[in-house]
C-alpha positions as CSV (number, residue, x, y, z in Angstrom):
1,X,-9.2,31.6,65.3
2,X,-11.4,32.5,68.2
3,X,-10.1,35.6,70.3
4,X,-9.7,32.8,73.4
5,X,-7.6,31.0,71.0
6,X,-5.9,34.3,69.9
7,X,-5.3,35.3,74.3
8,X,-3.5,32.2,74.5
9,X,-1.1,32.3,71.9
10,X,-0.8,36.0,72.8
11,X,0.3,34.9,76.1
12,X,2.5,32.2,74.9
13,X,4.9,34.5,72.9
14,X,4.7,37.2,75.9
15,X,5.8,34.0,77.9
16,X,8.7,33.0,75.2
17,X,9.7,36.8,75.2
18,X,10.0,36.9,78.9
19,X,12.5,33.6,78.7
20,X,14.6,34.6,76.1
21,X,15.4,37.7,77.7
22,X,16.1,36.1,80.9
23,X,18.4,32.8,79.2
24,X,20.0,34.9,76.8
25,X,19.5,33.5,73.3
26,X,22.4,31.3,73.5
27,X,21.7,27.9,71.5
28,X,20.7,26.0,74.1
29,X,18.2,28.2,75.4
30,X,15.3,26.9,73.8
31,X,12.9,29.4,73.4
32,X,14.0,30.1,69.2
33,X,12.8,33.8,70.3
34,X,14.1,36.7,68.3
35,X,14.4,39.8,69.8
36,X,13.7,43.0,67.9
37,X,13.5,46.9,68.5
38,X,13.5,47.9,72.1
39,X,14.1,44.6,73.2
40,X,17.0,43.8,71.4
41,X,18.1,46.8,72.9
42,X,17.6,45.9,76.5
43,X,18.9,42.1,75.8
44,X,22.5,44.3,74.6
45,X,22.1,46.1,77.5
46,X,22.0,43.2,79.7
47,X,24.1,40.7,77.8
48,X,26.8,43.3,78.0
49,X,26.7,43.0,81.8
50,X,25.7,39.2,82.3
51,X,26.6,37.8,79.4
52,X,29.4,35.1,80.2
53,X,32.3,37.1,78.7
54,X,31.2,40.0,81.3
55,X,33.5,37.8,84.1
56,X,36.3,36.0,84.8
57,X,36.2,34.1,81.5
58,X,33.6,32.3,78.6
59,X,32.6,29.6,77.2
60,X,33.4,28.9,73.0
61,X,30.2,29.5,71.6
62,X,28.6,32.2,74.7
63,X,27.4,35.2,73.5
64,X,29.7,38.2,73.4
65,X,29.8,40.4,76.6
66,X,31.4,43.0,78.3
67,X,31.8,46.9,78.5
68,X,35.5,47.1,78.1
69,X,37.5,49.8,79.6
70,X,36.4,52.5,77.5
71,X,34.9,55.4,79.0
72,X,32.7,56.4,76.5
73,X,31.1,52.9,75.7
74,X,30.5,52.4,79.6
75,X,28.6,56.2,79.1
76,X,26.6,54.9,76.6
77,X,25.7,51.6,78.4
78,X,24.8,53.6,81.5
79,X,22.5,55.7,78.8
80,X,21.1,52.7,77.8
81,X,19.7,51.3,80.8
82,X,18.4,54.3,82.0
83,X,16.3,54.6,79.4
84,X,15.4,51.0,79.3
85,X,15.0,50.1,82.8
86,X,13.2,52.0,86.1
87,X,15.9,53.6,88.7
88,X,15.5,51.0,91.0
89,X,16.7,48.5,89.1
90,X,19.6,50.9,87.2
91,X,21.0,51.0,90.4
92,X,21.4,47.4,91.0
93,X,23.1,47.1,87.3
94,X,25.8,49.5,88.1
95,X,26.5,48.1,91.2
96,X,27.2,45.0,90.0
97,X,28.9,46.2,87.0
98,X,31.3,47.8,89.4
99,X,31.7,44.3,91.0
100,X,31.5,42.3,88.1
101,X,33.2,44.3,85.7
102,X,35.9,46.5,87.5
103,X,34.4,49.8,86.4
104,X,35.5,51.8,90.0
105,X,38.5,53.4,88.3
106,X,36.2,54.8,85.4
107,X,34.5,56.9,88.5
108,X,37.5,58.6,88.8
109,X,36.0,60.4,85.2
110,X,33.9,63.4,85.9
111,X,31.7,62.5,83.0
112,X,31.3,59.0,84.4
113,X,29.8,60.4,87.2
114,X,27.8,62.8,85.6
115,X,25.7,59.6,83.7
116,X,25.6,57.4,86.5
117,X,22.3,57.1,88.6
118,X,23.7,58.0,92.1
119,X,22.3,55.9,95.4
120,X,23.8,55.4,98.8
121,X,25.8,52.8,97.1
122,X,27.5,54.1,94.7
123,X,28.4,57.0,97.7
124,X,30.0,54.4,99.6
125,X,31.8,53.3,96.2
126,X,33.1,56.8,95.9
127,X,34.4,57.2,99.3
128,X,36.5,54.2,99.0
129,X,38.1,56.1,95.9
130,X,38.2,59.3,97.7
131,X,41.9,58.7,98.4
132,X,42.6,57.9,94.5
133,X,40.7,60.4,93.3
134,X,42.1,63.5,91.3
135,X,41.5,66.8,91.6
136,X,39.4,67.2,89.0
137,X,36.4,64.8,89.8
138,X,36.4,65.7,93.1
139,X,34.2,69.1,92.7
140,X,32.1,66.4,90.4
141,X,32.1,63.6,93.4
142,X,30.8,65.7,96.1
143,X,28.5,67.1,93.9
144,X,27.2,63.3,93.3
145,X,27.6,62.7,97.1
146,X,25.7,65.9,97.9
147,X,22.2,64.5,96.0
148,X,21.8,61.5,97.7
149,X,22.5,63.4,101.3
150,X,20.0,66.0,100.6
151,X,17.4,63.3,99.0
152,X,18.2,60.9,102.4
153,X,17.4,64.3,104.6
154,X,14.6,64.9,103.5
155,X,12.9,61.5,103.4
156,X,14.3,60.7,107.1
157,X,14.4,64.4,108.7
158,X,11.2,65.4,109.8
159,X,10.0,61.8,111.2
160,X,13.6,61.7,113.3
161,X,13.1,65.0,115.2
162,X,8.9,64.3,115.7
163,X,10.1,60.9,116.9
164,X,12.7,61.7,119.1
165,X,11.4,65.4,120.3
166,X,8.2,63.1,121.8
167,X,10.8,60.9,123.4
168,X,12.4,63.6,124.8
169,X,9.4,65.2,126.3
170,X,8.4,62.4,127.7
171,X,11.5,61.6,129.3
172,X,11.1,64.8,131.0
173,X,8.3,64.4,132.8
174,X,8.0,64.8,136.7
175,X,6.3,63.1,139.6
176,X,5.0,66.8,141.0
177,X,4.3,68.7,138.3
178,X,2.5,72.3,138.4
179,X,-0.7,72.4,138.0
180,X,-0.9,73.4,134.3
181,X,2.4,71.0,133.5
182,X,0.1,68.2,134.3
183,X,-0.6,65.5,131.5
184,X,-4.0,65.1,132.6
185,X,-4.6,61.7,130.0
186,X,-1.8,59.5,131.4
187,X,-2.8,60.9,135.2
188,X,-6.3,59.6,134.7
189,X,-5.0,56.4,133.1
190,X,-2.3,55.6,136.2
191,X,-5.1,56.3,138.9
192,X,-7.5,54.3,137.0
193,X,-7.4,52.2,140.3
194,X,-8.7,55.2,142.8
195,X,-12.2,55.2,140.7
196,X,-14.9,56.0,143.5
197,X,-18.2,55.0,141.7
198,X,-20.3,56.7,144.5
199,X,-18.9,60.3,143.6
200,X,-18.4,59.7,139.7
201,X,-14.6,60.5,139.7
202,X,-10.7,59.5,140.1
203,X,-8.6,60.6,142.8
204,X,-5.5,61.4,141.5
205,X,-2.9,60.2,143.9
206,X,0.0,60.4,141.2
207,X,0.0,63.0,139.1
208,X,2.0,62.9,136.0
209,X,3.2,65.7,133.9
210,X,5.7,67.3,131.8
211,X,8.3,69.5,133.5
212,X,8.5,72.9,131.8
213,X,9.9,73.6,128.2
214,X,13.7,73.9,128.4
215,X,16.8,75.2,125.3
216,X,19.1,72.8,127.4
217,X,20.5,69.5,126.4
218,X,18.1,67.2,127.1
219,X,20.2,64.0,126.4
220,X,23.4,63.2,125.1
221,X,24.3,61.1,122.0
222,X,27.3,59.3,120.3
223,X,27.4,57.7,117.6
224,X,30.5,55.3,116.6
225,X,31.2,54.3,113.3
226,X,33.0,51.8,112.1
227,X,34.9,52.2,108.6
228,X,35.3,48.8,107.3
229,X,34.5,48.3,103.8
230,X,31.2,46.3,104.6
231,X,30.0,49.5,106.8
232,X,29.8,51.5,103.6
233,X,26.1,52.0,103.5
234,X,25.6,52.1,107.0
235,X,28.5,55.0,106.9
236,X,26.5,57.6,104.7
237,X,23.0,57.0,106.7
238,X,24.5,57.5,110.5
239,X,26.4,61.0,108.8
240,X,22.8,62.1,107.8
241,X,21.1,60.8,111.1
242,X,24.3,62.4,112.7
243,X,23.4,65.8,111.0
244,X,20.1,65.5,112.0
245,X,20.6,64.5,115.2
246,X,22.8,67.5,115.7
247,X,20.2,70.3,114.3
248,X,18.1,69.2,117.7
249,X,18.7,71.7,120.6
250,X,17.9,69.6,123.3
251,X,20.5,66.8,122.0
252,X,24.2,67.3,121.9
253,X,25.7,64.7,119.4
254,X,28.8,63.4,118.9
255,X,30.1,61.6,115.4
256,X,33.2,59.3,115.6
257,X,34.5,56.7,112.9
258,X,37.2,54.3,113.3
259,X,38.9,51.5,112.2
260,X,42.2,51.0,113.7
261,X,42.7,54.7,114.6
262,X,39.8,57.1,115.8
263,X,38.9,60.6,114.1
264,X,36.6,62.6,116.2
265,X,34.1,64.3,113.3
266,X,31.4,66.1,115.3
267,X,32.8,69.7,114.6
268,X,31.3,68.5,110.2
269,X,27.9,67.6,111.4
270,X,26.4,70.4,110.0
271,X,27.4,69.3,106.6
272,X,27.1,65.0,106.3
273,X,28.8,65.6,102.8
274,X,32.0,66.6,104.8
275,X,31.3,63.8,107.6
276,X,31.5,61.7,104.5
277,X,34.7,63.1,102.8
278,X,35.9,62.5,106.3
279,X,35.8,58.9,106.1
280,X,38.2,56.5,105.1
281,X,36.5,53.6,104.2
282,X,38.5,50.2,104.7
283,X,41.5,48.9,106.4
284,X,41.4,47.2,109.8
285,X,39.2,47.8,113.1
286,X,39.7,48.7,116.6
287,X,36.4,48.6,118.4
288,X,38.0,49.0,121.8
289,X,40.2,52.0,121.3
290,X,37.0,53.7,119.8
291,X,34.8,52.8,122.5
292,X,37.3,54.3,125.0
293,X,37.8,57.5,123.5
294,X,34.0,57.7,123.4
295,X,33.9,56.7,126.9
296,X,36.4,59.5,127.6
297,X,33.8,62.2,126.5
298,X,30.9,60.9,128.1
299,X,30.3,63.3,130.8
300,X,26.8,62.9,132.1
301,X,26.1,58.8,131.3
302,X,22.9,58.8,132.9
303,X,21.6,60.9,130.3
304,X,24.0,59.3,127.3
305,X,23.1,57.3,124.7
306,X,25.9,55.3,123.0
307,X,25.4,53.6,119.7
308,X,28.3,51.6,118.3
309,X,27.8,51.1,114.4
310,X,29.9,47.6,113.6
311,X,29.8,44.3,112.2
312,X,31.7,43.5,115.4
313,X,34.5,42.3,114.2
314,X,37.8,43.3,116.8
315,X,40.7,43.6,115.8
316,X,42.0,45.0,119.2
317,X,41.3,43.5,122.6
318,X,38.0,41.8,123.0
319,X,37.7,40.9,126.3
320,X,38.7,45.0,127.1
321,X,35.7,45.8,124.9
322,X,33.2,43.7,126.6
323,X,34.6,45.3,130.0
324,X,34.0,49.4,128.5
325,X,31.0,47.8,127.4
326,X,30.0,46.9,130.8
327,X,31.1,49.7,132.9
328,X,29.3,52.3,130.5
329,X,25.9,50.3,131.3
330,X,27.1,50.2,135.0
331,X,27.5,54.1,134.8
332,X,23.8,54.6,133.6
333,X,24.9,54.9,129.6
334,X,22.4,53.4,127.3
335,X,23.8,51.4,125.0
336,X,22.5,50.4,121.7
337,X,24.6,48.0,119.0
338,X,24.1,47.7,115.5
339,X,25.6,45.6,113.0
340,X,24.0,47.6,110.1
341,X,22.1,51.0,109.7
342,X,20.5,50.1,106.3
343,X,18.0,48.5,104.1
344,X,20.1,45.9,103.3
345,X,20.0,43.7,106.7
346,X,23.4,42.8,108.6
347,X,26.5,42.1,106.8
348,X,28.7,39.4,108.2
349,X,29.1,40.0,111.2
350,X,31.1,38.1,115.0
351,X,28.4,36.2,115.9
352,X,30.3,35.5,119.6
353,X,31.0,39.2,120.1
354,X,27.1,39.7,119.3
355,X,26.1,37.1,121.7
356,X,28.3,38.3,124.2
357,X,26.8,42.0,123.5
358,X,23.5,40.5,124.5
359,X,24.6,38.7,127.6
360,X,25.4,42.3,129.0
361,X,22.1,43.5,128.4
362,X,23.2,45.0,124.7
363,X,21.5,42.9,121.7
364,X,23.1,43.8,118.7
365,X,20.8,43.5,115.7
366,X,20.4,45.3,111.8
367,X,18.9,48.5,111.9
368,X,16.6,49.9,108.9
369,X,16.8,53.6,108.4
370,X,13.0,53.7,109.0
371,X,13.7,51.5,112.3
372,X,16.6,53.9,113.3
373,X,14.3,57.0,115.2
374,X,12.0,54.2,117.1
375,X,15.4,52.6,118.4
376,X,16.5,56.0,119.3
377,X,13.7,57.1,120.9
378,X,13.2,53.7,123.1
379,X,17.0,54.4,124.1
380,X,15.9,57.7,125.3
381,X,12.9,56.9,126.8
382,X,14.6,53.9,128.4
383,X,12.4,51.2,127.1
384,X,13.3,47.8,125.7
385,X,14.7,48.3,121.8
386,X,12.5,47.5,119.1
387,X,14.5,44.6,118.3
388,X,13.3,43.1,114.9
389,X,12.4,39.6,114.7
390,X,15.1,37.1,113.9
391,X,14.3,35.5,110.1
């Protein structure tokens, strides 16, 4: 056999391989793969969670599948596909063996929590237990909720406060500035026109500078959160921007999460984990209400920026919201609308109460957490949003 001949065949059992794990090795598959060692492994590993037995029902002759109820075989399974698979991809398998399986009430077992690979998602998974959960996992909960914060921090910290502490200087900036507050890059730039070629120079007409370094409050910010279930994700990354946020001087920030009541959480910012154990994820949503008791703490609105966090379904008086809406753009307020903060894109979301965001000036549009301190900084800075491009 030539070693051409020998590639191909190579790459025809790598490509029966490949098949059989993804079809299964039921009968009809095809392939008349068999699966040993490792990959055996990772076929149980997966069959146990896909297999047809792992839903509602099966077929007579399916493969088995499932994890049962037993906490110690869902441990193992969680073992299994952390050794057999990259984080990444453990992460999707538990989320939809939560989903798929009904696994939330084995969270409520400290050593569940202790095998599981925690993400933002599984967070927003244990908050929605928080209420259900006993004593005895909490200590083990927060502990789990506490790792993702602090990994989220660091990765989106520094970037936020560069970002916005530019935006904030530049937002400063005066018409008459002394001599050595003058930015002396963009005052050649803006007098570009007043070039006299006879002398060699600019004559600097409008001078543009910074105005002198302040510890005051700069700007304010709010940021409203709504609760409901599909806000999960984009809960947990506003309480770390929050936290953030706050840790900046020359911003004072305000936290607030609703759904149809409003709890006013900026006095936790220093600690997101307790933002998030704050939370009450779920339940219905009042948009309106919130937006007025965030209106009724806005006391300088030229220099607010407001950022409602909601898939923009109301549940209280719509044509009330649009009108708060309104009046706190009237008043100087800059207003920014999102119907996600996450990597995920927008959940489902009131298309008509987006559109009729945008009609007052207010696109609402799915925010990334890498997006999030460009947005914020354009809102400072008074600049059209970085809106992403519709797909």
């Amino acid at each position: 056999m030539t070693p051409t001949t020998t590639q191909s065949a190579a790459g025809h059992d790598e490509r029966l391989r490949r098949w059989r794990l993804v079809l299964g090795g039921e009968e009809a598959d095809g392939t008349g793969c068999a699966l040993t060692g490792t990959d055996a492994a990772m076929d149980g590993a997966l069959t146990s969670l896909y297999g047809a037995r792992a839903g509602t029902g099966s077929r007579s002759g399916s493969r088995s599948a499932g994890l049962g109820a037993s906490a110690p075989t869902v441990a193992r399974w969680l073992g299994d596909i952390r050794t057999y698979f990259p984080s990444s991809i453990v992460q999707v398998m538990q989320r939809d063996a939560i989903e798929r399986l009904g696994l939330s009430t084995l969270l409520l077992e400290p050593e569940m929590l202790e095998a599981v690979e925690a993400d933002v998602h599984l967070v927003g998974t244990l908050l929605s237990l928080n209420k259900a959960m006993p004593e005895t996992t909490k200590e083990t909960a927060r502990a789990v909720v506490r790792k993702v914060v602090e990994e989220l921090e660091k990765k989106l910290a520094t970037r936020t406060r560069s970002t916005l502490t530019g935006a904030l200087d530049r937002s400063a900036r005066i018409s008459r500035p002394r001599h050595r507050d003058i930015d002396w890059d963009r005052t050649i730039r803006a007098n570009l026109k007043n070039y006299l070629p006879e002398f060699d120079t600019v004559v600097p007409e409008r001078l543009i500078g910074y105005g002198r370094a302040s510890q005051s409050v700069k700007k304010e910010v709010v940021l409203c959160i709504d609760q409901s279930g599909s806000m999960a994700a984009s809960v947990v990354y506003a309480s770390v921007f929050g936290a953030v946020l706050a840790s900046m001087r020359s911003l004072a920030t305000r936290l607030v999460v609703f759904d149809t009541a409003v709890v006013d959480l900026t006095d936790q910012l220093d600690d997101p984990v307790d933002v998030l154990f704050g939370t009450q994820l779920g339940g219905g949503t009042d948009i309106n209400r919130a937006l007025a008791y965030c209106q009724s703490r806005i006391t300088r609105p030229a220099d607010t920026v407001m950022v409602l966090i909601s898939d923009l379904y109301e549940g209280g008086i719509r044509d009330e919201m649009l009108k708060r809406v309104a009046a706190m753009k009237a008043s100087g307020v800059q207003f920014v609308a999102l119907l996600a903060l996450s990597d995920e894109g927008a959940p489902a979301y009131d298309r008509e109460h987006a559109a009729a965001l945008a009609a007052l000036g207010a696109p609402a549009f799915a925010c990334t957490p890498d997006l999030f301190p460009d947005v914020m900084a354009a809102a400072i800075e008074k600049r059209p949003l970085p809106v992403p491009a519709a797909d």
